[in-house]
C-alpha positions as CSV (number, residue, x, y, z in Angstrom):
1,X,7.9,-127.8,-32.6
2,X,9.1,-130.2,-35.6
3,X,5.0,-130.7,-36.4
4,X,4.2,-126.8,-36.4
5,X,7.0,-126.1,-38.3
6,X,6.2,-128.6,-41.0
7,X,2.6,-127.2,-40.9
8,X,3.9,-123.6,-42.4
9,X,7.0,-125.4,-44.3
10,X,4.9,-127.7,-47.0
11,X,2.2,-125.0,-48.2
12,X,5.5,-123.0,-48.5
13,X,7.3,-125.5,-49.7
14,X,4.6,-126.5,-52.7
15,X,4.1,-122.8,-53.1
16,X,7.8,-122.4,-54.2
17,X,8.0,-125.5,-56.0
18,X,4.8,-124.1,-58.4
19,X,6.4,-120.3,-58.4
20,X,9.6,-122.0,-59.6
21,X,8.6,-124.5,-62.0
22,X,6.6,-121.7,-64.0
23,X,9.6,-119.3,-64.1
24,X,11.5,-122.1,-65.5
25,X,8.7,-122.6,-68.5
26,X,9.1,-118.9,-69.0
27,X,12.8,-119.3,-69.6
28,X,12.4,-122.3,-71.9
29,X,9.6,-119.7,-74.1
30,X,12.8,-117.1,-73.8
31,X,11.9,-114.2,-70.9
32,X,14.1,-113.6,-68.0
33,X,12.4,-115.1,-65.0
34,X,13.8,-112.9,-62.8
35,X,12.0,-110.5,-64.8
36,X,9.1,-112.0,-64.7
37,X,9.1,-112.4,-61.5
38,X,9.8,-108.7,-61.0
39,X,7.2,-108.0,-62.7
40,X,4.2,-110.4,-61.5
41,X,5.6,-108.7,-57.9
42,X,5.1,-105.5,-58.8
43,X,2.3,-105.9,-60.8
44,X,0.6,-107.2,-57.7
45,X,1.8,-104.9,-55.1
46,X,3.7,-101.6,-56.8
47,X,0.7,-99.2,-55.3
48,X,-2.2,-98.8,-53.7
49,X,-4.3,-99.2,-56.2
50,X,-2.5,-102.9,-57.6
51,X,-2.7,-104.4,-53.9
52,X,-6.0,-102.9,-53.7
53,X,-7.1,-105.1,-57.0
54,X,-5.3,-108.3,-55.2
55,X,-7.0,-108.0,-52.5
56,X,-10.0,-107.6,-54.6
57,X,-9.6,-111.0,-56.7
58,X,-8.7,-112.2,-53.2
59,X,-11.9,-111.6,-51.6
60,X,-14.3,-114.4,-53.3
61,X,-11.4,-116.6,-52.5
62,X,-11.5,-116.3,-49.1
63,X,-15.3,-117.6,-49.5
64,X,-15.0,-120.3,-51.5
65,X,-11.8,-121.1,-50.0
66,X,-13.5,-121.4,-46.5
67,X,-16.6,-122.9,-47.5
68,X,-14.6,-126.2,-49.3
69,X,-11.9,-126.1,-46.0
70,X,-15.5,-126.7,-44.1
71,X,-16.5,-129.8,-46.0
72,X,-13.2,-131.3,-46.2
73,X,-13.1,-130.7,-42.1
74,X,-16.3,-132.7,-41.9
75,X,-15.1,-135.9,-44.2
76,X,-16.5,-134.2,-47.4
77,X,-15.8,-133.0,-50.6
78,X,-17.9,-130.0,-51.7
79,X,-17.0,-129.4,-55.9
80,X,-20.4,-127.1,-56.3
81,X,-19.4,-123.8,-54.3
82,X,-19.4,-122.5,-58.2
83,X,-22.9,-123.3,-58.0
84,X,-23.4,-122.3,-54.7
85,X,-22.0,-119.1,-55.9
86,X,-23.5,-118.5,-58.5
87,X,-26.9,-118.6,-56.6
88,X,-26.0,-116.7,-53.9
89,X,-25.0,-113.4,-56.0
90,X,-28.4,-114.0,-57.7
91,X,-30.1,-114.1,-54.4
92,X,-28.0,-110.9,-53.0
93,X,-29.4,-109.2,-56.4
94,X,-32.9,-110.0,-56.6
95,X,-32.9,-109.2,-53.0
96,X,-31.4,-105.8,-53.8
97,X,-34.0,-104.8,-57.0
98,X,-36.6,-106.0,-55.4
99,X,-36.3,-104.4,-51.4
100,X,-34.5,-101.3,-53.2
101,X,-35.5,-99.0,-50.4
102,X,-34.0,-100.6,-47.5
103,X,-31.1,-98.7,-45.9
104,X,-27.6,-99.9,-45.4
105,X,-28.0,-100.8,-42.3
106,X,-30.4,-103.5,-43.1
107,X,-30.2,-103.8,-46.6
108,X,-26.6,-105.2,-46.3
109,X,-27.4,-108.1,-43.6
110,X,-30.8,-109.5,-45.0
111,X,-28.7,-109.5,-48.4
112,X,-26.0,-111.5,-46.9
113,X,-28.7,-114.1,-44.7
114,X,-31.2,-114.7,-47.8
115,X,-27.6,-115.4,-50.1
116,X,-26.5,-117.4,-46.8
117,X,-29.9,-119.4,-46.8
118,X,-30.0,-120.2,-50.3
119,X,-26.3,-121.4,-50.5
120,X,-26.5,-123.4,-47.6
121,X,-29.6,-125.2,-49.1
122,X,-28.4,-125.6,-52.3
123,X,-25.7,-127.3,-50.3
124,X,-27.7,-129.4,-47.9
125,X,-29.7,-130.8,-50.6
126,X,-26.2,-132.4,-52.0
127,X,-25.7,-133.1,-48.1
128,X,-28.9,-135.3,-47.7
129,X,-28.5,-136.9,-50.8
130,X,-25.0,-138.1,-49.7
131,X,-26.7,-138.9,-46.0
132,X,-29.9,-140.7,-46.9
133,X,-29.1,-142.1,-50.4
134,X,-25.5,-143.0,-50.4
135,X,-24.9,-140.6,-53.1
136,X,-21.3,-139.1,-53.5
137,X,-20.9,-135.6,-52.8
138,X,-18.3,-135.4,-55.3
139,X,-21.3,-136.0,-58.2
140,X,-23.9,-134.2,-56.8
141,X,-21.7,-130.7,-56.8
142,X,-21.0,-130.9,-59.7
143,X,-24.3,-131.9,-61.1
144,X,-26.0,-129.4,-59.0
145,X,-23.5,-126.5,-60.2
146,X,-24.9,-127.0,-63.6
147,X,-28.6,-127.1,-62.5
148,X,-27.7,-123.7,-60.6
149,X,-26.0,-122.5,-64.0
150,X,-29.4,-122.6,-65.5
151,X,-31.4,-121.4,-62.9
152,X,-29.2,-118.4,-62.7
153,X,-29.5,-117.7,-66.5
154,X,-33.4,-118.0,-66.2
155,X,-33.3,-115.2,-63.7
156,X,-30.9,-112.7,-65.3
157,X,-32.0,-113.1,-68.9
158,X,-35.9,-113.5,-68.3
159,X,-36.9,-112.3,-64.8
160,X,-35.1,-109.3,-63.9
161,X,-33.0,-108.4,-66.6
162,X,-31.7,-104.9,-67.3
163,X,-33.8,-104.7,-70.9
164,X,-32.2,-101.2,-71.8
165,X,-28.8,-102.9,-72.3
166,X,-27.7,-105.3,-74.5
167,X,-25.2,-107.7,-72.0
168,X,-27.0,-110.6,-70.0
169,X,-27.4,-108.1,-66.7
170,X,-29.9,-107.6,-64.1
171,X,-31.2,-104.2,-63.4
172,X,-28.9,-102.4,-60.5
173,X,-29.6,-102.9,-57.0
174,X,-31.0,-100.4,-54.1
175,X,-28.0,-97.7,-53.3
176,X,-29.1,-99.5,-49.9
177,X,-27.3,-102.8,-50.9
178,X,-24.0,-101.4,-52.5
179,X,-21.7,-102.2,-50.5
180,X,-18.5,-99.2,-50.2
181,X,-14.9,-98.9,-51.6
182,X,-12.3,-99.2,-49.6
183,X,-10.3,-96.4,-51.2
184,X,-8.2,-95.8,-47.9
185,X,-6.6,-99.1,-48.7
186,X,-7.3,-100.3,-52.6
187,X,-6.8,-96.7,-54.2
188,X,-8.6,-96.8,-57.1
189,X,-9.5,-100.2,-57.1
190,X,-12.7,-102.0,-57.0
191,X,-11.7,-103.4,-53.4
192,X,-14.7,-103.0,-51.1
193,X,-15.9,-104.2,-47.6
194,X,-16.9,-107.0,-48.7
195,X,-12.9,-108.0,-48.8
196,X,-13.1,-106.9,-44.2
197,X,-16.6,-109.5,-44.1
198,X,-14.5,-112.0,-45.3
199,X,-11.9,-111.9,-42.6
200,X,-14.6,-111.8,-40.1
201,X,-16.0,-115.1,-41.9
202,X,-12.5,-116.5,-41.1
203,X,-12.7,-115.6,-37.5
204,X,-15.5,-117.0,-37.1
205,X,-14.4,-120.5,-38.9
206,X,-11.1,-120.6,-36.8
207,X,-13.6,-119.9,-33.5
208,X,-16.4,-122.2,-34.6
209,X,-13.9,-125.0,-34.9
210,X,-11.6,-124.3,-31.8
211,X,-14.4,-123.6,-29.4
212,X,-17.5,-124.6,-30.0
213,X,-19.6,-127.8,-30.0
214,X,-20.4,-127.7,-33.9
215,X,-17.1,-127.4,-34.4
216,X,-16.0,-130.5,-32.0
217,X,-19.2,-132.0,-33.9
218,X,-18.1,-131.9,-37.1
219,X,-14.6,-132.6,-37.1
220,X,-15.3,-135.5,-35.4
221,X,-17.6,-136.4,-38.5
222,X,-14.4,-135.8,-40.6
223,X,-12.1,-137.7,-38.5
224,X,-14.1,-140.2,-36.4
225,X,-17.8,-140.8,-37.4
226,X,-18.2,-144.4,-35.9
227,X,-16.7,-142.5,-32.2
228,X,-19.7,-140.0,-33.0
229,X,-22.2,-142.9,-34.0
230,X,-21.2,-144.7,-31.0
231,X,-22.0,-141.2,-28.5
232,X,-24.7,-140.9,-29.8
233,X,-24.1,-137.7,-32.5
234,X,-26.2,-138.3,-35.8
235,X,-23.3,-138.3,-38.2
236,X,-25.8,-137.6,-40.9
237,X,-27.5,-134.3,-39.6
238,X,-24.1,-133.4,-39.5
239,X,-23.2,-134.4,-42.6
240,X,-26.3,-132.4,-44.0
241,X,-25.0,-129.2,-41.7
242,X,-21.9,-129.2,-43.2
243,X,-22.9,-128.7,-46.5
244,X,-25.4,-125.9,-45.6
245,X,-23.0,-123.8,-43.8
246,X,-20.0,-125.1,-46.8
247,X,-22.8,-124.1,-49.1
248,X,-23.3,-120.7,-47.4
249,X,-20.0,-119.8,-47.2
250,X,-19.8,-120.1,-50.8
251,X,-22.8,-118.1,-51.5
252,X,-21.5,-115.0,-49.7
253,X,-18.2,-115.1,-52.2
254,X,-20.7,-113.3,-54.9
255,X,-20.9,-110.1,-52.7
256,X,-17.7,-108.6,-53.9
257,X,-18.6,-108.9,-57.6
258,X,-22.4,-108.1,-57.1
259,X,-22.9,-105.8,-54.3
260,X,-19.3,-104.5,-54.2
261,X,-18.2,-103.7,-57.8
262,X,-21.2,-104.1,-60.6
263,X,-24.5,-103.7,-58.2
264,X,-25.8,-105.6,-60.8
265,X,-25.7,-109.8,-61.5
266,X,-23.8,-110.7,-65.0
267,X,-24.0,-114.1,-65.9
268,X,-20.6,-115.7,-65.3
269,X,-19.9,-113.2,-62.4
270,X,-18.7,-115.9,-60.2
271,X,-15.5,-116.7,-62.9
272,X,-14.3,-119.4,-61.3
273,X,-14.1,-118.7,-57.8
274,X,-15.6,-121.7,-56.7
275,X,-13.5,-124.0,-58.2
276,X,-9.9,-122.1,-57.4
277,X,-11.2,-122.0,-54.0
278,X,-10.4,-125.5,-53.9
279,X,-6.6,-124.9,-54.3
280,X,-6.8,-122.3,-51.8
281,X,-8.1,-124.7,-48.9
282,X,-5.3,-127.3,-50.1
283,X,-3.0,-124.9,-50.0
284,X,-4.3,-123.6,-46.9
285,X,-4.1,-126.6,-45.0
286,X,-7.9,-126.0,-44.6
287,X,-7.0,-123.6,-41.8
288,X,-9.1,-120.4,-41.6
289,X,-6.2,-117.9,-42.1
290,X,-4.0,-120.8,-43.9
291,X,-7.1,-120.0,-46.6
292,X,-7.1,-116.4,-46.2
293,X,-3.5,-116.0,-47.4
294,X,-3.3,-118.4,-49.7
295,X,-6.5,-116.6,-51.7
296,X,-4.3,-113.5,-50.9
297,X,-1.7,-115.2,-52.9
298,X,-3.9,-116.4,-55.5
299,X,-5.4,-112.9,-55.8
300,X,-1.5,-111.5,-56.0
301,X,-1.1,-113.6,-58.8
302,X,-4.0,-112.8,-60.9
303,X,-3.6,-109.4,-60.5
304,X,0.0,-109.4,-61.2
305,X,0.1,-111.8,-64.1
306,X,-2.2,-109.2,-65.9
307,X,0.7,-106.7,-66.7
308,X,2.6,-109.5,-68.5
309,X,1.1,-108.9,-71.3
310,X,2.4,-105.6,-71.7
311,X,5.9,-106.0,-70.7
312,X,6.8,-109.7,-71.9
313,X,6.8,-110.9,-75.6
314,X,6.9,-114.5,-74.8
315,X,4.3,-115.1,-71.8
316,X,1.0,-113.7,-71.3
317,X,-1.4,-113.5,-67.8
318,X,-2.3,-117.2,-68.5
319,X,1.4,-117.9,-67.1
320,X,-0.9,-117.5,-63.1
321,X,-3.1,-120.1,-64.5
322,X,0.1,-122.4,-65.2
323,X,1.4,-121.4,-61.7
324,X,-1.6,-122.4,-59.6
325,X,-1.9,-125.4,-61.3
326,X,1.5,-126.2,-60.6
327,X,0.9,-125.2,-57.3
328,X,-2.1,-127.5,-57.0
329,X,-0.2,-130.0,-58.3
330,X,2.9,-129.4,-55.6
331,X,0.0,-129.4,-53.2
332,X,-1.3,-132.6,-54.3
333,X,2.3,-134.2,-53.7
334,X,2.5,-133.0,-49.8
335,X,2.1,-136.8,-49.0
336,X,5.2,-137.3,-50.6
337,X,6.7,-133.9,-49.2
338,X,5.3,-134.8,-46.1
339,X,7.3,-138.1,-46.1
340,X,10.7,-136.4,-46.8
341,X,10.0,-134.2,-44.1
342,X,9.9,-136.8,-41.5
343,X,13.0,-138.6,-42.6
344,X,14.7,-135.2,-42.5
345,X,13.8,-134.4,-39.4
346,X,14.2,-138.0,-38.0
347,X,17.8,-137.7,-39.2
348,X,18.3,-134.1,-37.6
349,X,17.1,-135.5,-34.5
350,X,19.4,-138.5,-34.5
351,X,22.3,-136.7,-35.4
352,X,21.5,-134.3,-32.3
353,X,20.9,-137.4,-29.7
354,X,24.8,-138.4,-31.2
């Protein structure tokens, strides 16, 4: 009971230690945190429309969030699901200019498998690099999200770009690929479907990993690869698998942004998704809906830091960059959390035995 409990208490626990430490900067620069905090809150979720837009910012999260909780399942650490990203927006756009006629009801699916494939190589590669050459997945991510950078840039501002607009754009994809509002729950919003596929790509994670083979297969190369070397499981294939499907997760996070809201591929689209996303699987516990509300949080806070600008003198929107770090940062001390937890609990237990 004592170990569940502390499962849901430190995310909390780091969460309110980031929430509170931030409120406390805003009162050193002179606002009310209470009233900030009123407002971030309602800012986030006063209507329709402003949960609509955190659930929106939300939904890449969720991706990214699930594709680095997959790596650090399997023993790795997967920094390039920018990258990853980045490529598999591209892939969902040139897929949608140049198979413009396809309906919905395959235009939407081979967008998401091509994005899938392409992520999920772009991760592999850094997979089999770590597997046969002994190089750190930590370096190749990140020197791979700057090669995918580039490679993205070629595409929008020489191959397909939009040449009757001035922005660095592609041209607009097939009606076929653009994926629907969800105006029955986001209002006016940008929220689409895209925000529902990502709760199904949770499921699925929590299922792959509770019942399934794979799942036994690559925790075990997180938690015990000399076991799995010993009975005979190739550590390294699934070393390599775990960075395709991390790197496929990742690459379905540009559906929102491309197929969901601009039908179109902007250079920079991915803003950071793939790198918060690794704050939302710490904070998550790398649990598939641990990640889901934690990028619900994250996206809450985006969204509601934006209407500080208006109503405060003294703190702007950057004030939900300062929190997550500080949340991050809270995160990054659970060891220490974790620690004080034990000896409280230890103590509560003794003083029940007396």
């Amino acid at each position: 009971m004592m170990a569940r409990l502390k499962t849901f208490a430190l995310p909390l626990v780091s969460f309110l230690i980031g929430v509170s430490a931030a409120l406390a900067i805003s009162w050193i620069l002179g606002e009310n945190p209470i009233e900030v905090a009123r407002i971030l809150v309602n800012g986030a979720f006063g209507s329709a429309t402003q949960i609509g837009y955190s659930l929106f910012y939300a939904t890449p999260l969720i991706f990214t969030g699930l594709s680095v909780a997959w790596a650090f399942k399997a023993g790795l650490f997967n920094i390039g699901a920018e990258g990853q990203m980045t490529l598999g927006g591209l892939a969902m756009a040139i897929v949608g200019i140049s198979l413009s006629g396809l309906p919905a009801v395959v235009a939407i699916p081979v967008a998401f498998v091509v994005a899938f494939v392409v992520g999920g190589l772009w991760g592999a590669l850094a997979g089999w690099m770590k597997a046969k050459r002994g190089c750190h997945e930590v370096l190749t991510t990140i020197l791979l999200n700057f090669v995918a950078y580039g490679v993205s840039s070629f595409f929008i501002l020489s191959v397909f770009r939009n040449r009757d607009v001035q922005s660095p754009e592609t041209e607009v994809v097939g009606d076929g690929f653009q994926i629907g509002a969800m105006e029955w729950l986001g209002g006016t919003s940008p929220l689409n479907w895209s925000f529902a596929y990502a709760l199904i790509a949770a499921v699925l994670f929590h299922f792959i990993f509770k019942k399934t083979r794979l799942g036994f297969y690559q925790r075990m190369a997180g938690g015990a690869p000399m076991t799995g070397r010993l009975a005979g499981i190739g550590m390294d294939r699934q070393t390599i698998i775990a960075m395709f499907v991390s790197g496929g997760l990742a690459a379905l996070a540009g559906a929102s942004p491309v197929l969901g809201f601009m039908f179109k591929a902007r250079e920079g689209f991915s803003g950071g998704a793939g790198f918060v996303g690794i704050a939302v699987a710490l904070l998550g516990r790398n649990s598939a809906f641990g990640v889901v509300a934690a990028a619900i949080l994250f996206g809450a806070l985006t969204r509601g830091a934006l209407d500080l600008d208006l109503d405060t003198e003294k703190v702007s929107r950057d004030l939900a960059t300062v929190i997550q770090a500080l949340i991050v940062l809270a995160v990054a001390s659970q060891v220490g959390l974790g620690q004080l937890w034990t000896k409280m609990t230890e103590r509560m237990t003794k003083g029940d035995r007396k």
